[in-house]
C-alpha positions in Angstrom: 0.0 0.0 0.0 1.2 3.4 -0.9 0.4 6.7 0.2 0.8 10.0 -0.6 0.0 13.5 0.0 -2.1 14.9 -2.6 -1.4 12.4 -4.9 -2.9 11.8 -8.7 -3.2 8.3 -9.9 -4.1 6.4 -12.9 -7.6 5.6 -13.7 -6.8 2.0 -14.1 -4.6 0.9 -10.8 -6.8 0.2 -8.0 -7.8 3.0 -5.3 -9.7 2.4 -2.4 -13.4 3.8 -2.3 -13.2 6.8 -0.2 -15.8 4.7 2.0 -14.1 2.0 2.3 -10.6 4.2 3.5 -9.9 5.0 6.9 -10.3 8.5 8.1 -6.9 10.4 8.4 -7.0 13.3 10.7 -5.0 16.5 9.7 -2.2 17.6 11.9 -4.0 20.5 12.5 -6.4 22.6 11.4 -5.3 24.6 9.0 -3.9 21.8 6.6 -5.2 21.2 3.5 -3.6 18.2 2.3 -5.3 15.0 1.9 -3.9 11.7 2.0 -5.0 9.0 -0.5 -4.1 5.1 0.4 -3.6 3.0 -2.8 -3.5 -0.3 -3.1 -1.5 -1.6 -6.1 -1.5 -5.2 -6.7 1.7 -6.4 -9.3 2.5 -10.0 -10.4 5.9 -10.7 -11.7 6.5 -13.9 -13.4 10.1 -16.0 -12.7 12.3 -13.8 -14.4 11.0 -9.8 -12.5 8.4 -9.4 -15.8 5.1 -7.9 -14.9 2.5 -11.2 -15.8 -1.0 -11.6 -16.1 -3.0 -13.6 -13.4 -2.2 -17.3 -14.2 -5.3 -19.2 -15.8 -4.6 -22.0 -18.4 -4.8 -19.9 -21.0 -2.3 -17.1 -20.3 0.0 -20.1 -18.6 0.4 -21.8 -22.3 0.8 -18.3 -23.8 3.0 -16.6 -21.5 6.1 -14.1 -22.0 8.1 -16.7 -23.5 6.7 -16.0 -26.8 8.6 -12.6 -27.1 11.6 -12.2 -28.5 14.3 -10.3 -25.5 17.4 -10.6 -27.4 18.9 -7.0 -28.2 18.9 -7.0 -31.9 18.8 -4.2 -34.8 16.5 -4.4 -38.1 15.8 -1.9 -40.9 12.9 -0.5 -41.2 10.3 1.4 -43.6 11.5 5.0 -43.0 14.5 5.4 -45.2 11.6 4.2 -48.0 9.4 7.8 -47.2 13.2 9.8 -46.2 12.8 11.1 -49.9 9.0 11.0 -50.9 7.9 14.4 -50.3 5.8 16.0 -47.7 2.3 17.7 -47.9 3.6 20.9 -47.9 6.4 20.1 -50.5 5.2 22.7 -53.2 6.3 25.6 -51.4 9.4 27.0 -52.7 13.4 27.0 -51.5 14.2 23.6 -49.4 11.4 20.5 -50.1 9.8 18.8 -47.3 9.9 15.4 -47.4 7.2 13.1 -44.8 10.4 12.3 -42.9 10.8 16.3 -42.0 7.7 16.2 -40.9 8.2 13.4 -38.9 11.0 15.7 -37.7 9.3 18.8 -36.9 6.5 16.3 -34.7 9.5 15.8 -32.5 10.6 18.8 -32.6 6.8 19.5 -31.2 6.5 16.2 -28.7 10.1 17.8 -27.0 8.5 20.7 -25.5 9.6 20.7 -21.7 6.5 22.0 -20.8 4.7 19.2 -22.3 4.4 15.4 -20.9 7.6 13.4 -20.3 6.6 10.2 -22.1 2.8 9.3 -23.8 0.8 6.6 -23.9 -0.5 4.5 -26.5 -3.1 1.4 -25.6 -2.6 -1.4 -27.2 -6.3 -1.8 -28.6 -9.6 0.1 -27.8 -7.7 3.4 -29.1 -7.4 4.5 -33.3 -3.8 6.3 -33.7 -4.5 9.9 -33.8 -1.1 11.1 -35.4 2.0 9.6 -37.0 3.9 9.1 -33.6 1.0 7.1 -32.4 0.8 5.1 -35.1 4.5 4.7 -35.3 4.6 3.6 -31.7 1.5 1.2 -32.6 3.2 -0.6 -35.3 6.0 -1.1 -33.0 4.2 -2.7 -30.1 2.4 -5.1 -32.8 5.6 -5.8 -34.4 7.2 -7.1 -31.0 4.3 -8.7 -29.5 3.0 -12.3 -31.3 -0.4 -12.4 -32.6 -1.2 -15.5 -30.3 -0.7 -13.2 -27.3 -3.2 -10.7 -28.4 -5.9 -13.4 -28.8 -5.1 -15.1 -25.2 -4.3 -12.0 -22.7 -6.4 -9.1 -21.3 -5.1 -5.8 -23.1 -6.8 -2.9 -21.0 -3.5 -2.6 -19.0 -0.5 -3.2 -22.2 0.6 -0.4 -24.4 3.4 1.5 -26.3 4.6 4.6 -24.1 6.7 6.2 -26.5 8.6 10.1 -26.4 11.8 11.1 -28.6 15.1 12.1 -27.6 16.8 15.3 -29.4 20.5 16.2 -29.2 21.7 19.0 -29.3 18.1 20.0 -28.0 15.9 22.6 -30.1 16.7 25.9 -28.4 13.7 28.0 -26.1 11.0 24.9 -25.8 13.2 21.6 -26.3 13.1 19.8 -23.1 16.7 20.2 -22.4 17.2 23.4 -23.2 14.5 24.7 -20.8 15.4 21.6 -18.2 18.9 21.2 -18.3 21.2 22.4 -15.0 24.6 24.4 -15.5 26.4 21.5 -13.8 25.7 18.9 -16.4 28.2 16.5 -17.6 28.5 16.8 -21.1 27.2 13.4 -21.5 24.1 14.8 -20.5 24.0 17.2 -22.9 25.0 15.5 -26.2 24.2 11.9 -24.9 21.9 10.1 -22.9 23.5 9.2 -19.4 23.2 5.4 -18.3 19.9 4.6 -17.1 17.0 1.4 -16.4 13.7 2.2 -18.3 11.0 1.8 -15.5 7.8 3.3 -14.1 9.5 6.5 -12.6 6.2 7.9 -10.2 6.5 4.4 -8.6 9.5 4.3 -8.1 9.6 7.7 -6.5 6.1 6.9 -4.3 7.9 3.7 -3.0 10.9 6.1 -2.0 13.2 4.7 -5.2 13.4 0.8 -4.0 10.6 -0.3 -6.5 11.7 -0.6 -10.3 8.9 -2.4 -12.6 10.4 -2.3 -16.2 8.8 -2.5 -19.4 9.0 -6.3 -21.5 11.1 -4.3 -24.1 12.7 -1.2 -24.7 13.0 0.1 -28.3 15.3 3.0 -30.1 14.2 3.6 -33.7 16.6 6.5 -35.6 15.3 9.0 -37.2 18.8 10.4 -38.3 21.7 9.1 -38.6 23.6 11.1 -36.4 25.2 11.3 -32.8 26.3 8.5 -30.3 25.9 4.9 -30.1 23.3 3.2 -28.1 24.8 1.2 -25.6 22.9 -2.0 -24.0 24.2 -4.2 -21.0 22.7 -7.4 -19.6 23.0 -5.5 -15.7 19.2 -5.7 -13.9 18.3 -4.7 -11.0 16.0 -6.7 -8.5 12.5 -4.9 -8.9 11.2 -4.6 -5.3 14.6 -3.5 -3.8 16.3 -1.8 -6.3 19.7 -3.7 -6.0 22.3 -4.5 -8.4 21.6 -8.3 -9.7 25.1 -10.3 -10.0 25.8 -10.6 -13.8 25.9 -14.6 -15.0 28.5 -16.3 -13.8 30.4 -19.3 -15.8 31.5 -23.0 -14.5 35.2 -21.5 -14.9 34.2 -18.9 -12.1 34.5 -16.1 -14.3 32.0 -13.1 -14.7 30.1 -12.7 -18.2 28.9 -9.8 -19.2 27.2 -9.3 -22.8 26.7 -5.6 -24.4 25.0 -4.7 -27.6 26.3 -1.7 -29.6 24.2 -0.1 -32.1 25.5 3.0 -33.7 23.0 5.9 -35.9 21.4 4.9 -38.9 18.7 6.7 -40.5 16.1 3.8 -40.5 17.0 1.5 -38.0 15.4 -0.2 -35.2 16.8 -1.6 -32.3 15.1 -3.6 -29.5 16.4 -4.9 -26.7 15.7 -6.6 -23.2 13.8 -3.9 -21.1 15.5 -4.8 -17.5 18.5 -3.8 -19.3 20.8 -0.9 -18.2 21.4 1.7 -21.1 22.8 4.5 -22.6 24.3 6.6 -25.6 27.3 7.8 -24.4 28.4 10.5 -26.5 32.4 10.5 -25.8 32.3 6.9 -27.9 32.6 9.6 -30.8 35.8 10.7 -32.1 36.3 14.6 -30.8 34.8 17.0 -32.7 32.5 15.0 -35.0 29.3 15.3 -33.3 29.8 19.4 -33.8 30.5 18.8 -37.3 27.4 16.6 -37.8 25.2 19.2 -36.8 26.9 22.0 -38.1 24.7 24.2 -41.1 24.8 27.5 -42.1 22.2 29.3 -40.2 21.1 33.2 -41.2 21.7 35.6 -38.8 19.2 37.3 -37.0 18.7 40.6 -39.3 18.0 38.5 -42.1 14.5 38.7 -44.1 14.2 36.0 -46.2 11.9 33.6 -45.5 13.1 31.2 -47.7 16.4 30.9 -46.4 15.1 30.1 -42.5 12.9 28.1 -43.6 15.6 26.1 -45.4 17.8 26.9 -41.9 14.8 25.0 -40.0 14.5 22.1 -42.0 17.8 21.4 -42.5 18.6 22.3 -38.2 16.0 19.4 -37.7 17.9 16.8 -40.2 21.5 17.7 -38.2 20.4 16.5 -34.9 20.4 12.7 -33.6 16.6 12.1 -33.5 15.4 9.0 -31.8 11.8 7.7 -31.3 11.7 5.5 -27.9 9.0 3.7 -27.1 8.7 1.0 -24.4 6.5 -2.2 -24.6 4.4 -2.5 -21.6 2.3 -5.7 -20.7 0.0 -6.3 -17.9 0.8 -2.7 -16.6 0.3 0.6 -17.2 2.9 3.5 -16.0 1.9 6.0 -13.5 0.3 9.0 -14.8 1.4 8.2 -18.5 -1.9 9.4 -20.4 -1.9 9.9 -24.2 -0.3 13.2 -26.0 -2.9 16.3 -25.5 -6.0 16.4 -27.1 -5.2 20.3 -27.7 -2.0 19.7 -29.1 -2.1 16.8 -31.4 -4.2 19.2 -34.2 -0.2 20.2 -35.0 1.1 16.5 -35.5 1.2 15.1 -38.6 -2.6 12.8 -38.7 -1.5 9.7 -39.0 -2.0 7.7 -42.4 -3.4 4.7 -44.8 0.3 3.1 -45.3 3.1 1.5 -42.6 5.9 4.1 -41.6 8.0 1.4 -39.9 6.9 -2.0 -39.8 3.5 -3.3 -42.8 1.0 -5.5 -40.4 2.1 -9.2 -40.7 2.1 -12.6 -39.7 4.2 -13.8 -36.7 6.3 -15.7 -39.7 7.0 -13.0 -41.7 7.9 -10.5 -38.9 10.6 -12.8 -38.6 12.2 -12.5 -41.3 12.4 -8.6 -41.4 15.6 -7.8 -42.2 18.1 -8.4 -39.2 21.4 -6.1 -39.3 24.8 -7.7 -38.8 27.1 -7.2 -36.1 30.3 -7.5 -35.1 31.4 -9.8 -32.0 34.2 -8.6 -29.4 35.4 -10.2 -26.3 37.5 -8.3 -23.9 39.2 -10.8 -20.8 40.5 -9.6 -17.7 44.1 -9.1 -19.6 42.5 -5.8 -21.0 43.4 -7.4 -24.1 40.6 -8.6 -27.2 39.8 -12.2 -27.9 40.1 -14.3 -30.9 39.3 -12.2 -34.4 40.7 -9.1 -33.3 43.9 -7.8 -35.0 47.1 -6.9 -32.9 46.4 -3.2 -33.6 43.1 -3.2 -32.2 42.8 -1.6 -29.2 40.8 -1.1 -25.8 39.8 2.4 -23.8 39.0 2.7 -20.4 35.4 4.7 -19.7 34.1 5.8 -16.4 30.7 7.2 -16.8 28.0 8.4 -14.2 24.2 6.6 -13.9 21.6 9.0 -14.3 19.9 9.2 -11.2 20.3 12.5 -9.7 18.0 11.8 -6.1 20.2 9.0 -4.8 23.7 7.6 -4.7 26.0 8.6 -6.7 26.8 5.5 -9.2 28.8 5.0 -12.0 29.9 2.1 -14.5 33.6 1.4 -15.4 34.7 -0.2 -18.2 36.9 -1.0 -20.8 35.5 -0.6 -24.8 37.3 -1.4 -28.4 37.7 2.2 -29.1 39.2 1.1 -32.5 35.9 -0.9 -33.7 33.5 1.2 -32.4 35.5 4.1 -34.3 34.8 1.6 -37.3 31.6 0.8 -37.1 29.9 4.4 -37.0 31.4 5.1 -40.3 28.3 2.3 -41.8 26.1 3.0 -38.8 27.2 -0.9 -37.5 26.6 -2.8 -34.7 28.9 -4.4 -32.4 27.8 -7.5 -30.1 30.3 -7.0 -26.5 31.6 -10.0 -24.2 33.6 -9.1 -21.4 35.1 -11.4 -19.1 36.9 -11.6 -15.7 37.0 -13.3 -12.6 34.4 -13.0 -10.0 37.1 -13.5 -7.3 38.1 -10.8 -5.7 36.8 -8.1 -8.2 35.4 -6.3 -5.7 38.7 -5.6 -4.1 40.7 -4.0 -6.8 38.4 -1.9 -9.6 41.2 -1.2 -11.6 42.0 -5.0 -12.9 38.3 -4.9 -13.8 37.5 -4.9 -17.5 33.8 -3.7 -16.4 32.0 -3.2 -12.9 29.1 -1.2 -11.7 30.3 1.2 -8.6 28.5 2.9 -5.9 28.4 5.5 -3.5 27.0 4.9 0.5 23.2 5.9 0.3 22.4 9.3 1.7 18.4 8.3 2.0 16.0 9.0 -1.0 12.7 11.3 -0.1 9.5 11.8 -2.6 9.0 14.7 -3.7 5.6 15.7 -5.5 6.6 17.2 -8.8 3.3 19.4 -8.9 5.1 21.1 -6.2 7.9 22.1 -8.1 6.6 23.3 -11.6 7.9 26.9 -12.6 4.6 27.4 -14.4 1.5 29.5 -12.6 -0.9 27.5 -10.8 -3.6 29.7 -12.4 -2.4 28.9 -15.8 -2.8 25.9 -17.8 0.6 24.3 -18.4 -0.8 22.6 -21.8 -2.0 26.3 -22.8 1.9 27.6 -22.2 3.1 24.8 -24.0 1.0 25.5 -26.9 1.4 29.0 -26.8 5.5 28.8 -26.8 5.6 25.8 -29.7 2.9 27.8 -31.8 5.6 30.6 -32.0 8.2 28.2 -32.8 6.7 26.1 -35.7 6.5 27.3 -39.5 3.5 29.2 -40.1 2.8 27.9 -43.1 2.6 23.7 -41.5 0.4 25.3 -39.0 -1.8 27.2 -41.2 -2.0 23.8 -43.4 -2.9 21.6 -40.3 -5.4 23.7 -39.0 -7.2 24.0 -42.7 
């Protein structure tokens, strides 16, 4: 049972009826905060995945049927990168439907907006392109024999984007970011568990209920690699899970790698810690990627910003995330704004990612190749490597800025990465080293989590902290400051 003051559930996890709930005095008074007990009820099957009540039909079809292994596959969108837009016949820089697939991000990014969104797996048509996007994902990963045997009021897609370098005034970033933050932060995406983040905060950050699988789709081709280790953590605690050990006594732990490619989907195990750290990059060339040549300030043709705007949203590393959910539904995740999603791109007739299709031919979707690299507890590469290839030593902090500090350390081949991003590759990881004593000297280790002592975690309700008027409607702010931002002429077109 949780409580909290003043708190705001979802519709769909149990509350008790205010009836049925036991009277709670205030401390005096004058208070006006109200306490509300919830009871959640979660069932996790053998392996810390959210289930649905066992009956003999969902026993047979359980959450075997999904496919967990991190793996990368091409998509649709590099088919519609060139076809052009509905706006295309104005003049000076095209439109093509992948810009405006762009500028939707641009638009879903707001800071003021919504974190993530939610899309239900059935019961709901898609209302723009990102909904149907993160629709054809969820259908793509999940069998059709599921569907037809499980209860799917509570499964969905919650999907959001990730922009770097963000858009400047309303990008979440930019109106979010702190002047202390590591520049990993700001050009990357720091290492991180996807999970329900209200509950984990309401259970005082012990409690971390992860989606089935976690997906990164590229928009661009552009920016750092994503980086995907098999390290969990135990859901109702919170604690580091030992990584799988081998009959030798040694500790295995396997990483995926998949670098930018306009196009290309990757999916992986979502208990998995991840990241995209950006100093996997050779110095410099994430500056160069985004670099255009932007008008100044005093200059009046239209023509030419417009051009600057379109081709700003192609120089960025644009990803769409969205996160498989089954048998659960995220705290206070609700679908995108009703009063915003008049300036998305509606969504359409044909696929953008993945055409609906059997269970056999989603198999056979095109699967990208990737290269396989062992590092042992010499520092030194495994069999297939070449004597020049080399190893670099990476320290790099967690993301998790309300508890102790943690960090991962741990050596990568710099030299095929650096290889790699040139094609947009992938590289499959395997590092190895004993589990003896590699809690005693961090430096021999080719990889290991570290943490700080715990200084206490304490919940703080983020209505509390909002820099927007309490007499003004956030959404209204939103739409207000991304109105100004957008091309007049897409938002003249959307609202005809």
């Amino acid at each position: 049972k949780l409580e909290n003051s003043a708190s705001t559930m979802s519709d769909n996890h149990s509350k008790t009826n205010e009836a049925d709930a036991p009277a709670v005095p205030p401390e005096n008074d004058d208070a006006s905060a109200t306490t509300t007990t919830m009871e959640l009820q979660l069932r996790f099957d053998e392996n810390g995945r959210t289930a649905a009540a066992v009956t003999a039909t969902t026993a047979e079809h359980a959450n075997a049927s999904l496919d967990y292994q991190p793996k990368a596959v091409m998509t649709k969108l590099t088919q519609i990168s060139e076809k052009e837009g509905n706006n295309s016949n104005e003049p000076g820089q095209k439109k093509t439907r992948l810009d405006e697939l762009l500028l939707d991000c641009e638009l879903s990014d707001c800071g003021l907006l919504p974190r993530t969104f939610w899309m239900p797996a059935t019961g709901v048509k898609p209302r723009c392109a990102l909904e149907q996007m993160a629709l054809e994902i969820f259908h793509q990963h999940v069998p059709d024999e599921f569907l037809k045997t499980n209860d799917l009021s509570l499964s969905g897609a919650e999907w959001w984007v990730q922009l770097r370098p963000s858009p400047p005034v309303t990008g979440r970033y930019s109106m979010l970011s702190k002047d202390d933050d590591d520049e990993m932060t700001k050009t990357g995406i720091s290492f991180h568990w996807d999970k329900d983040e209200d509950l984990r905060l309401l259970t005082g950050g012990s409690m971390y209920v992860h989606p089935h699988i976690s997906t990164v789709t590229y928009l661009t081709g552009l920016g750092a690699p994503t980086m995907v280790l098999n390290y969990r953590v135990d859901p109702m605690t919170g604690d580091w899970l030992d990584a799988t050990a081998t009959a030798d006594g040694d500790e295995v732990v396997q990483g995926y790698l998949s670098c930018p490619q306009q196009g290309k989907h990757l999916s992986f195990d979502g208990r998995y810690l991840h990241a995209a750290p950006s100093d996997l990059m050779p110095s410099g060339l994430f500056e160069e990627q985004c670099r255009i040549d932007t008008p100044s300030n005093e200059t009046s043709d239209s023509d030419q910003k417009q051009q600057c705007k379109i081709l700003g949203r192609r120089h960025r590393r644009v990803t769409f995330l969205v996160n498989i959910w089954l048998h659960y539904k995220p705290f206070n995740v609700n679908m995108f704004p009703d009063t915003m999603v008049g300036n998305m791109t509606p969504s359409s007739n044909t696929c953008y990612l993945f055409e609906k299709q059997s269970d056999e031919n989603k198999s056979a979707t095109t699967t990208c190749q990737y290269q396989e690299v062992e590092i042992n507890s010499a520092h030194k590469l495994g069999e297939g490597s070449t004597s020049t290839d080399k190893t670099k030593r990476f320290t790099w902090p967690l993301g998790c800025d309300d508890g102790p500090k943690e960090s991962i350390h741990v050596d990568m081949p710099s030299d095929a990465i650096q290889n790699e991003m040139k094609s947009g590759g992938n590289i499959q990881i395997i590092w190895k080293q004993p589990m003896k004593g590699k809690e005693l000297d961090h430096n021999s280790n080719v990889i290991c989590l570290l943490k700080e002592p715990a200084v206490g975690l304490s919940y703080v309700n983020q209505q509390t902290c909002t820099q927007v008027s309490t007499e003004a409607d956030p959404l209204q702010i939103a739409e207000t400051q991304i109105n100004e931002s957008i091309d007049t002429d897409i938002k003249r077109q959307r609202i005809d």
